[in-house]
C-alpha positions, 0 to 999 in steps of 0.5 A: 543872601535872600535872608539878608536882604530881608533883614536890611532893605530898608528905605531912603527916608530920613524919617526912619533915620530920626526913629532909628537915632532917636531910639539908639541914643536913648537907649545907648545909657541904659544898655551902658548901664547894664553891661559896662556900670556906666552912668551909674549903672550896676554893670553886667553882674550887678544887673545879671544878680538883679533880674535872676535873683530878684525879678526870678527871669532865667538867664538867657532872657536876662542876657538877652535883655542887656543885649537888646538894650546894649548892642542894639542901641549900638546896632540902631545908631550906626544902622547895623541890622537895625529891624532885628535890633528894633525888635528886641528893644520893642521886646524888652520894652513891652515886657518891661510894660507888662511886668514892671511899671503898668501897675504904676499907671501911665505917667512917670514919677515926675514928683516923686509921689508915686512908688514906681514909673508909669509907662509913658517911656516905654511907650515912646520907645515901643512906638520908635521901634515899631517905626523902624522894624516896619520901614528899616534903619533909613537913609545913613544906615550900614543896613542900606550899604548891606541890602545895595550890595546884596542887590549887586549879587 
């Protein structure tokens, strides 16, 4: 119990919800991209195919990836667990930083002149996530219902 109250104690603060909503909304496509092929995406083994086999990541962390982005922009939205959802988007985030678009500078490729994203996106995205994993899912969150119960117990 004292694990889960961990996880969801959050505040009443509608400041976290923006950051929470906001980060789960954005993110929502991508993830759906990923797993279901919506949006245009390439579904779950077209995305599996591309990060094993063309950006060499294992397996596990490619799964993980598309399950940050997918079940945690879910888990965000309607405020489930949200710091651990938080952070495994701020994971993917800062790695898709690190590993993809740093070498393309800062803006996106708002022109088309540009081989590749900057990373202002991710950047935006790293900053809402970090928000909600310091202050939790906020007012509106199932995370405040768990840690209101759990507090009864």
């Amino acid at each position: 119990m004292k694990a889960l109250k961990l996880i969801t104690q959050t505040n009443d603060q509608t400041a976290s919800l923006l950051a929470r909503l906001t980060l789960g909304l954005v993110m929502f496509p991508h993830g759906a991209q990923m797993a279901l092929g919506w949006f245009g995406g390439y579904g779950f083994a077209g995305t599996m195919g591309f990060f094993t086999g063309t950006m060499h990541i294992p397996a596990v962390f490619a799964f993980l990836a598309i399950a940050a982005e997918f079940a945690g922009s879910l888990a965000l939205i309607v405020g489930l667990f949200s710091r651990v959802a938080a952070f495994g988007l701020a994971v993917v985030m800062a790695v898709a930083i690190l590993t993809a678009h740093l070498s393309h500078g800062f803006f996106m490729n708002w022109y088309g002149n540009q081989q590749g994203e900057g990373f202002e996106y991710h950047l935006l995205a790293l900053g809402l996530a970090l928000i909600v994993l310091v202050h939790g899912g906020g007012k509106l969150s199932l995370d405040a219902l768990l840690a209101a119960r759990a507090d009864r117990k």
